[in-house]
N, C-alpha and C positions, 0 to 999 in steps of 0.2 A: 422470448427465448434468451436474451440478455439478458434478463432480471434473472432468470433461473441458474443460469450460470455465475453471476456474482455471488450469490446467496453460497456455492459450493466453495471458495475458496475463504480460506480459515484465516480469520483477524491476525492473523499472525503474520502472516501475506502481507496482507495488508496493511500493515501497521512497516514490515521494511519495504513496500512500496511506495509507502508517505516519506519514509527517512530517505530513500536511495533517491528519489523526484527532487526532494527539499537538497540535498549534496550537490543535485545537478542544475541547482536551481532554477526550481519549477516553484514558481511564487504562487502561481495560482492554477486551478484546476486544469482549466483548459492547456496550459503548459505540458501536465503530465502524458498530451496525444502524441509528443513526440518520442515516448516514450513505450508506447505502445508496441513496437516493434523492433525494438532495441533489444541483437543477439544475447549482449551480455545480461542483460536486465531479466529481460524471457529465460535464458539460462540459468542466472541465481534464482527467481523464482519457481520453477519448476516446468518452464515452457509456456505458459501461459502469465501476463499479467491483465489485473482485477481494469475492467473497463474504465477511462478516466471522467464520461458522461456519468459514472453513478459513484466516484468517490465522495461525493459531498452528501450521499445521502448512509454512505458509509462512516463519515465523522460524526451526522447524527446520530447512527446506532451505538458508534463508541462512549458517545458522552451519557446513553445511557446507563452503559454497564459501568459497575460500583466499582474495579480493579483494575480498566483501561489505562488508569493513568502511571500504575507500577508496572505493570503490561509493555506499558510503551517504551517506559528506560529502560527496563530489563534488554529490550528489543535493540534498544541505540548504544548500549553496554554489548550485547553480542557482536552489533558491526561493529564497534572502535578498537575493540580489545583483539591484539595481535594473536 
């Protein structure tokens, strides 16, 4: 049932829950459990954030798709930019 539910939330999610983790720095996976529960965080994403047991199998999907990598600055350009 966890797997089926990360699978519904859009790379897009995801990719500003790697940049807003990495801000508060969350070096490594396991870091981002603190996370999990975090009003503000659950709030910018839409009430829910993406489980942090299956982020790593989330950077391997990214590194498949061919446009993740413009993907991802475009994504770290929407947070910095006032």
């Amino acid at each position: 049932m966890l797997k089926e539910r990360q699978w519904q939330i859009p790379l897009s999610k995801i990719f500003v829950y790697l940049i807003a983790g990495w801000m508060a720095d969350c070096s490594r996976m396991f870091h981002f459990q603190s996370l999990q529960n975090d009003p503000l965080i659950r709030a910018f994403l839409g009430g829910k954030c993406p489980h942090y047991t299956l982020l790593s199998k989330d950077l391997l999907r990214l590194e498949k798709i061919e446009d993740a990598a413009i993907e991802f600055k475009e994504r770290v350009m929407d947070i910095i930019e006032p």
